[in-house]
Every structure is written in structure tokens, then in C-alpha cells.
C-alpha positions, -999 to 999 in steps of 0.1 A, spaced: 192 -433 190 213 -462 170 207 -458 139 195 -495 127 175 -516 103 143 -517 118 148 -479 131 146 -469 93 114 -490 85 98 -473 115 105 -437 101 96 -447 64 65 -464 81 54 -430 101 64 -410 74 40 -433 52 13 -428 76 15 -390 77 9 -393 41 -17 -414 38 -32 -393 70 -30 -362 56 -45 -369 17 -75 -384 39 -76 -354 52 -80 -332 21 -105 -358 12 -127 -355 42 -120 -317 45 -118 -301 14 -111 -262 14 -141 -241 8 -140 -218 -18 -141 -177 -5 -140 -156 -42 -175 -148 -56 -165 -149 -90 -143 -181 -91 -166 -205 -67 -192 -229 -77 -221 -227 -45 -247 -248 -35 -284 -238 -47 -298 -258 -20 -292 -264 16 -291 -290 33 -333 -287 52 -343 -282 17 -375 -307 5 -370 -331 -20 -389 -362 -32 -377 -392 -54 -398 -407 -77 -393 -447 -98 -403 -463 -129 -398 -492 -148 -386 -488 -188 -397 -503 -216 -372 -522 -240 -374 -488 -261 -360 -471 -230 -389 -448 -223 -407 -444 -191 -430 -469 -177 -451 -478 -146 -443 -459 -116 -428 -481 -88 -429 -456 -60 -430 -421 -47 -413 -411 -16 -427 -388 13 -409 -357 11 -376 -351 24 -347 -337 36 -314 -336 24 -300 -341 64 -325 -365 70 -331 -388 36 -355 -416 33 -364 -449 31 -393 -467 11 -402 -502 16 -426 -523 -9 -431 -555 -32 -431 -552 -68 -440 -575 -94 -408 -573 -121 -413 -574 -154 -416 -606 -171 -382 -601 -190 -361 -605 -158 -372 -642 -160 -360 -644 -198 -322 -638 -190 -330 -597 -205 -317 -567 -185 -345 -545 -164 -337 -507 -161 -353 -483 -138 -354 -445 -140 -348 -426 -107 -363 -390 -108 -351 -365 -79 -379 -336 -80 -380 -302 -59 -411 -296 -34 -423 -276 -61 -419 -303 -85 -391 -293 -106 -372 -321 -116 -335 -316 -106 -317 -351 -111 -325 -381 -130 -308 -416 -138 -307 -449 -152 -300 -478 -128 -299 -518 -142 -315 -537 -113 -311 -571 -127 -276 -584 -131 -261 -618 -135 -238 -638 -114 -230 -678 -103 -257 -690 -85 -258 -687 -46 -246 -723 -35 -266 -749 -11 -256 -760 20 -273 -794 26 -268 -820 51 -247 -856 38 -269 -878 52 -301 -870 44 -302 -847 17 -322 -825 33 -313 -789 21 -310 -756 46 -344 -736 50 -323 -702 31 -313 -722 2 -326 -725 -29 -329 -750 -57 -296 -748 -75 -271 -777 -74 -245 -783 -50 -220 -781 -77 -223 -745 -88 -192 -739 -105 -202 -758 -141 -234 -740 -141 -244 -708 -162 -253 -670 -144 -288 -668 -134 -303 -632 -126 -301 -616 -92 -325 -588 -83 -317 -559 -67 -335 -555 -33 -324 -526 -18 -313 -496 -38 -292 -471 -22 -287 -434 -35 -261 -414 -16 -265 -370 -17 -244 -351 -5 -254 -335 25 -224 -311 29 -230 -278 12 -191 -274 0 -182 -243 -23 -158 -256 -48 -133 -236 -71 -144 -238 -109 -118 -251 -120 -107 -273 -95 -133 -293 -92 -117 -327 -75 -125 -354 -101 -141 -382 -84 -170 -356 -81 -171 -334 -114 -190 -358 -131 -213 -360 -107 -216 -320 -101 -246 -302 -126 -235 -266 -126 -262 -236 -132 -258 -202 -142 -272 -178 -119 -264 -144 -129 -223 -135 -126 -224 -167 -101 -225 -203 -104 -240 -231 -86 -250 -270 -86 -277 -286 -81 -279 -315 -50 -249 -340 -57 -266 -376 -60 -245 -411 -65 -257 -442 -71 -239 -476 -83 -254 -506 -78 -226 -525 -86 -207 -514 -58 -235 -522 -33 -232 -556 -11 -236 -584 -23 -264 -588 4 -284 -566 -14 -289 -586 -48 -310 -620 -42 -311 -645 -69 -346 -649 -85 -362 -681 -83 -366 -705 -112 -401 -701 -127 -421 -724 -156 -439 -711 -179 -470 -723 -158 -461 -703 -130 -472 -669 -115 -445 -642 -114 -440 -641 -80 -436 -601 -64 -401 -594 -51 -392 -567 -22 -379 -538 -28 -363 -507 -10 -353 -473 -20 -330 -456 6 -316 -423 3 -289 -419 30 -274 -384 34 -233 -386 35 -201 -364 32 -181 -351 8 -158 -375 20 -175 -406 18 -193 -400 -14 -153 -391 -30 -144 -424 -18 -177 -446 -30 -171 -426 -65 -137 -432 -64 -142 -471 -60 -166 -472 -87 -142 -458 -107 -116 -485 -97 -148 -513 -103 -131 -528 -131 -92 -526 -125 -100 -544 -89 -115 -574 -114 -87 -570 -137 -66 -576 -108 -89 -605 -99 -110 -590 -71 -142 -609 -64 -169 -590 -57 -168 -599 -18 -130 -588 -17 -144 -555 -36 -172 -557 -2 -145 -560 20 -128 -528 8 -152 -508 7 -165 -514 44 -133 -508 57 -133 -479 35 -165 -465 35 -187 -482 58 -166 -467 89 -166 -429 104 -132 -409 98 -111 -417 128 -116 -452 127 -108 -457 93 -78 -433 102 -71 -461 134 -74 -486 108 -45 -472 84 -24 -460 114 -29 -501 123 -23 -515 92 10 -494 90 23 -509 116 10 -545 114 30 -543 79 63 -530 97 60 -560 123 54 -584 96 81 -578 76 106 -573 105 94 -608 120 96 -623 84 133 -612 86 143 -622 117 126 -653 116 143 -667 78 174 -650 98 171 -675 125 164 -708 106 188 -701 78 217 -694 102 211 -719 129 239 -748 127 217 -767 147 179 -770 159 182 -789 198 159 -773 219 133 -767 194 102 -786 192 103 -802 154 64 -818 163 55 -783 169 69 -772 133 51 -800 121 20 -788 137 24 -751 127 24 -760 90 -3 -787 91 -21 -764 109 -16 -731 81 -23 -751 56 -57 -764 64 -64 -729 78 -55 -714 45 -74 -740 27 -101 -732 50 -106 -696 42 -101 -700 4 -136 -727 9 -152 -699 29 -143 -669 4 -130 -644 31 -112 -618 23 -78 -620 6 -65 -597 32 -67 -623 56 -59 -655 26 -29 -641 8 -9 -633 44 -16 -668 54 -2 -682 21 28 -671 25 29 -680 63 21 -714 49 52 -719 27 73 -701 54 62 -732 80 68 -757 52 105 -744 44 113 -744 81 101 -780 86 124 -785 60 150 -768 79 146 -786 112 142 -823 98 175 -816 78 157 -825 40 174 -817 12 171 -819 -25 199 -821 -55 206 -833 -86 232 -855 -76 224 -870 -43 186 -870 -46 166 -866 -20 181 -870 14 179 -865 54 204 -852 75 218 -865 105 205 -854 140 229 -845 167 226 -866 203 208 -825 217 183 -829 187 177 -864 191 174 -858 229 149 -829 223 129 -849 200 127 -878 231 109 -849 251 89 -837 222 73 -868 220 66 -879 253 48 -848 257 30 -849 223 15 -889 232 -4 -875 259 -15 -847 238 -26 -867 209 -46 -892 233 -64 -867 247 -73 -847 212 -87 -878 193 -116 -885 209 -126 -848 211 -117 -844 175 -138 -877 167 -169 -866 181 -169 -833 170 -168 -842 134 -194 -871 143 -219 -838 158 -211 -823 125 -221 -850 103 -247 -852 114 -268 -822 124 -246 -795 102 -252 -787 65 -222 -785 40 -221 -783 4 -196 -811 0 -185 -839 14 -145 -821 9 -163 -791 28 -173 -814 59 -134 -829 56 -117 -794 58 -147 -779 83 -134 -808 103 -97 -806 98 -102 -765 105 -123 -770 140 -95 -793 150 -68 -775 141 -86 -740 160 -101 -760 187 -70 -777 202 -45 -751 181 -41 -741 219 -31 -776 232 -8 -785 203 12 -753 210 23 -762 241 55 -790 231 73 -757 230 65 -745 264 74 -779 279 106 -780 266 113 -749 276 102 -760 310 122 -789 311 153 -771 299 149 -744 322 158 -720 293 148 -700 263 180 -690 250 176 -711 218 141 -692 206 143 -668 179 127 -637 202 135 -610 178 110 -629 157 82 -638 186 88 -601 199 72 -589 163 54 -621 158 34 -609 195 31 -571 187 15 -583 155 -7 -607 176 -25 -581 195 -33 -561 161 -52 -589 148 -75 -589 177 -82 -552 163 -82 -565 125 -106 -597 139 -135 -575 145 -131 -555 110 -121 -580 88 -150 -603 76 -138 -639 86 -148 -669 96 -158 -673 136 -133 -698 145 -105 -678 130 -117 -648 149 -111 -671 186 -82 -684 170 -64 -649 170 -71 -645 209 -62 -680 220 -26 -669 204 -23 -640 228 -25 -669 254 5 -690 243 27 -648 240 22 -643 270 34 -679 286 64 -674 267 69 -640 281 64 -652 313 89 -682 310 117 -655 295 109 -637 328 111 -670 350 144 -679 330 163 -649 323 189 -653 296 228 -641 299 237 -632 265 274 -639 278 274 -675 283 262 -703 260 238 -725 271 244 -768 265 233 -762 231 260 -740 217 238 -713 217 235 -677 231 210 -650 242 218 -631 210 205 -649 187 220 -617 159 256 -635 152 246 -672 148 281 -680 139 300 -667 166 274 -687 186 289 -722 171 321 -712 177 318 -704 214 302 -734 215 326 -759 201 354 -742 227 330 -743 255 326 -783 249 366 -790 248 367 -769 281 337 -786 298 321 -810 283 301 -826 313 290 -795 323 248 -793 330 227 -758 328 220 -753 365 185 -741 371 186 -699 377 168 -686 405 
């Protein structure tokens, strides 16, 4: 096999995934421990009764009122208790409210016990609320519409979730892995050692679904009772290492400036998913990375080379970054996850520095600001471009017009910038697919395809289909999630036009350019002599 470029990226890339494969491995399926004298054992398996107990406490710290007492259960099975509680009346002075979780055997020997904060405080949730009328959505509640200048207001925490460990692993003393030793209580029995059940609970690194804001009371207002659920959810070794080991990571991820739904988004696709998928995921993401940054090559390789740009729709350019820029501005409004905003910030200054590419705009000290000079091919292609882009546009207004019309009028927004860009975005997703096309004329018209970058498109298509995996894992807006399939669409036309107008990588085409689009010199060369020997000569349509 020639050794190449994109051949080494591969290797690393397997070679990466191996790694990252096996340490999940160790994670999930840790080695049990066989030597009596040097392992730490269960005392409990895993049909063993337990119940869970919770109370309130005092601002001295000492026990309460009793919230709850769950049935009895099982450590393969868990539990989950539903009811409303009144909070205390603290949580509606800005104070912190603790509770005191109290793990008990059948017998009622206690056996675990901790301290969880179930009030916390973050920026209010904001209101969606329609222009016209003012009238707000039925969910929200009565904050402003302009959140950001307001203070933290509480948020209760509705559903509590305590994790055990439901697989009765024999551990070596002394190498206890260390997400878990601070979690592990070790007991003395005789010339052995064992641990009591291995319990985790964080609520900070719950969802953000499961903390409501609490609702503005006077002091002439009842306390209103809030819901509450305790649920005890069995898991593995492995999936407990990982929640402890994000928890542990809670504060460099904010350091690093994390929101908490970024911090969400990891730990579903962490967490939230069964071994092999999350072992899919990785083995995905490996790849999507190699194909990224081999289309990010190719493609800068292209437009920084080319001498000249006939043959290439410039309104499409114009389109593509339009488009990535509203998209990205878009996603930032909606808060999705900055594994889907970051990529598509830098595809966004990528489409702006080839527009400036293709409309030959320049910048220096000396001459200023200035536009190049098109060739009679460009100026040719841009004839077609447009002819084929007025029929476009005059079919896309109207459409566009009354969809943001509908929107005004029957959708809530927050703002009146959020309807502008929720407009601008359904636009640019729902007729994306029409405004793609220029391209695919042109290559009609020219009966070619010799002047596309397909090293680029080839990786730029791969990566295509491994959104459509990513677009039902990722959280993301709907339209973005469509937006990925309509792409495959537009791939596969353009594989179907390089197959109706196969390319000889020996001759140049009218546009001094040839199959291999690797050596974009040599291509300008060729050119120039095959202009002196025939320069009335037309592309003849390939059967």
C-alpha cells in the first residue's frame, strides 16, 4: 500500500481507537481480585434488602422531618418513590436546603448516609411569548424576557437519583481504582476485608431537567408543595466510574467554560448509553475527525492553489456562507451543544475566506481594498449562475414570506432578534436543498466535473453520512437534524453526475483544468499550451 498522507492519519486514527477501546474496556471490565488475603469482597449481594430513608435539616445541620421511606428493596432491582413535599420556608429566602439520605439494612442497620443540597441557584428559565399579543406560553413562568441582567433565583430539585453498584466486584487493596475509593467503606471481617454497598449521588451532575425553578411567592402567599422523587437505579462498575469520574471533572469543564447543558450533553453520550454504543460512538467520532481534517486539507488545498475559479458557482459560495453563518448563529440562540457550534464556526470562516477567494477580494496597506479581474470562463459561469439562481429566488420568496408571516403570528419567541434568526434559519434549512442546486446546473450545462475539488466532497460525503448517526445522539435543534439528510441528497446527485460525466485526468478540460485536481500548477500550464494549440476547441459531450 502507498504509503501517503492520509494513509498515516488512518493508522494513527485506528491506533487511537484501539486505545481509547481498550481503557473503556478496563473500565467496564475490571479484573476481579482471586487472593484471599489481598482482596477487598463485597458483604452484600446483589438480592440483598435494603431501604432508603429522607429528612430535611435544620440550619444547625441536625436531622429533621422525615420526607419519605422507601418499600424495601433490592440492589438489582432499586426503587422509585414519588410524592409532594412542602419545602421549607428558607428555600424562598435565597438560603440553602440540605437533605440527609440514610441507606438502612432489612434489619435496620444503617450502612450509608449523605448530605445532598437540593436547592441551588441558577439564571432564571427564559419566556417564550408571542410578539403580537404578549400572550406568554402555558410552561412559562413569570420572569422577564430579558433574563441575562437578572440575578439567580432558586431551583428545586425534583427528582433525586442515587446510583449503587449492582456489580459485586472483588477489588485489590491497594489498587483500588480512584474514581471509586472514595466512595468504597471498607470493614474488617476477621483476616478478610469487605465494603459495604457502593452508593453515588451528585446532584449537580444530574439534568438540568430535573431542577425546576420555584415560583416567586409574597409574603401573603401559601408555600406551595413541590414534587419530589427519589430513584435508586442499580448500575455497573462501569457507569458509576464514569458518573464519578465527571463529577470529579465538574469544575475544570466550567473552568474551561462548559455550560451546564454542554456538561448534559457529555454525559449522555457518556453515560446515558449501554457499552457498545458508546464504543460505536468513539469508533465514529474517530473517524468523523480523520474525514474532517482530511477534507479541511484538501479543500484550503484547492481554493489556495486554483489560478482560476470558471466553472464554479460563486452564488453558491455566497449561499454556503450566508447560510453557516445564520446556522451557527442559530444554534448559539438555541444553546445546543458545542460539539455541534464550535465545528460549525470554523466551517463558517472557511466559507467566508473562500468567498473571498472566488470574488478575487483583497486587502493591503498600499492598494486598499480591491477586486480582481474576472476572466471571460468566470464571467461566463457567473452568466449561468445567475440565470439559474432568478428562478430560484422567485420561487423561494414567497415561501420564505409566509412562513415567517405563520410564525409571527401563532409561534412564541423570546425576542423579536429570535423570530429574525428563527426565520433566517427555516429559510436557510427549508430551501438549503433548492439553493444547492446552481452547482449541479452548471455541471449540467458544462457536461463536466473536472473543475470540483472531489478529494474534498469525497471526505466532505463520508462525513455526511456520520452526521446522520451523530443527528440522533447529539441534542440539536429539529431543523438541523433534516438539514443533515437533505445533504446526503445533493452527494449523491454529484456522484451520480461524476458517473454520467466521467473525467480523463489526461486531458484538460476548456477551463485549464484537469481531473487531478493534486498539482494545480501543472494544471495552468497544460492549459495555457492547450489554448495556443486550439483555442476554438469546445468540450464535446462524453457518452
Amino acid at each position: 500500500m502507498k504509503l501517503s498522507f492520509a494513509n498515516v492519519l488512518l493508522f494513527a486514527g485506528l491506533l487511537y481507537f484501539g486505545f481509547v477501546a481498550w481503557s473503556l474496556w478496563e473500565v467496564f471490565f475490571p479484573r476481579n481480585c482471586h487472593s484471599d488475603s489481598d482482596c477487598i469482597k463485597p458483604l452484600w449481594s446483589v438480592d440483598d434488602k435494603f431501604y432508603m430513608e429522607a429528612y430535611f435539616l435544620d440550619d444547625a445541620g441536625n436531622v429533621g422531618r422525615r420526607i419519605l421511606k422507601t418499600v424495601p428493596f433490592s440492589i438489582s432491582e432499586g426503587v422509585s418513590s414519588q410524592l409532594n413535599v412542602t419545602p421549607p420556608k428558607k428555600a424562598y429566602r435565597n438560603e440553602t436546603v440540605y437533605i440527609q439520605l440514610r441507606l438502612s439494612s432489612i434489619s435496620g442497620e444503617p450502612t450509608w448516609t449523605s448530605r445532598v443540597q437540593v436547592i441551588t441557584y441558577r439564571e432564571p428559565v427564559q419566556t417564550a411569548f408571542n410578539l403580537l399579543s404578549g400572550q406568554k406560553t402555558a410552561d412559562s413562568d413569570e420572569t422577564e424576557n430579558n433574563q441575562k441582567d437578572q440575578p439567580s433565583v432558586p431551583f428545586w430539585l425534583s427528582i433525586l437519583r442515587v446510583y449503587m453498584l449492582q456489580t459485586p466486584v472483588s477489588f485489590t487493596r491497594f489498587v483500588l481504582p480512584v474514581e471509586l475509593a472514595h466512595l468504597i467503606r471498607t470493614k474488617q471481617m476477621g483476616a478478610h476485608s469487605g465494603y459495604a454497598p457502593v452508593l453515588y449521588v451528585n446532584p449537580e451532575m444530574q439534568k438540568s431537567a430535573d431542577w425546576i425553578q420555584i415560583p416567586r411567592k409574597s409574603v401573603s402567599e401559601d408555600y406551595s408543595e413541590l414534587g419530589f422523587t427519589l430513584s435508586i437505579e442499580p448500575s455497573s462498575v462501569g457507569k458509576l466510574r464514569l458518573r464519578s469520574m465527571l463529577g470529579m471533572m465538574n469544575e475544570q469543564l466550567h473552568a474551561f467554560g462548559f455550560k451546564q447543558k454542554d456538561i448534559d450533553d457529555v454525559r449522555q453520550l457518556l453515560v446515558d448509553t449501554n457499552f457498545y454504543f458508546l464504543l460505536t460512538t468513539m469508533f465514529v467520532s474517530v473517524f468523523h475527525l480523520l474525514f474532517d481534517f482530511l477534507a479541511f486539507k484538501n479543500d484550503i488545498s484547492f481554493w489556495r492553489k486554483a489560478k482560476t475559479t470558471a466553472g464554479l458557482s460563486m452564488r453558491t459560495v455566497v449561499w454556503r456562507f450566508f447560510s453557516s453563518l445564520i446556522i451557527f448563529l442559530h444554534l448559539r440562540e438555541e444553546r445546543s451543544s458545542m460539539l455541534v457550534v464550535i465545528p460549525m464556526g470554523i466551517s463558517t470562516c472557511i466559507e467566508l475566506w473562500k468567498l473571498a477567494r472566488i470574488s478575487k477580494f483583497s486587502v493591503s496597506l498600499r492598494g486598499g481594498i480591491s477586486w480582481g479581474t474576472r476572466t471571460k470562463e468566470e464571467r461566463e459561469t457567473d452568466e449561468l449562475d445567475a440565470k439559474f439562481m432568478y428562478w430560484l429566488i422567485w420561487f423561494m420568496f414567497p415561501l420564505c414570506l409566509a412562513g415567517s408571516v405563520y410564525s409571527l403570528l401563532y409561534l412564541p419567541h423570546r425576542s423579536w432578534y429570535s423570530w429574525c434568526l428563527q426565520t433566517l434559519v427555516n429559510g436557510v434549512y427549508a430551501f438549503g436543498f433548492l439553493l444547492m442546486t446552481p452547482q449541479l446546473f452548471l455541471n449540467y450545462r458544462l457536461k463536466s466535473v473536472a473543475h470540483l475539488p472531489w478529494k474534498a466532497l469525497t471526505y466532505k460525503a463520508f462525513n455526511t453520512f456520520i452526521d446522520d448517526f451523530f443527528a440522533f445522539i447529539i441534542v440539536m435543534p429539529t431543523s438541523h437534524r433534516i438539514a443533515c439528510l437533505r445533504d446526503d441528497v445533493i452527494f449523491m446527485i454529484y456522484l451520480y453526475q461524476r458517473w454520467l460525466y466521467p473525467v480523463d485526468k489526461s486531458r484538460v478540460n476548456e477551463f485549464g483544468q484537469k481531473g487531478d485536481e493534486g498539482d494545480v500548477e501543472s494544471k495552468t500550464l497544460k492549459a495555457k499550451e492547450f489554448k495556443k494549440k486550439a483555442p476554438n476547441t469546445k468540450v464535446k459531450k462524453n457518452q
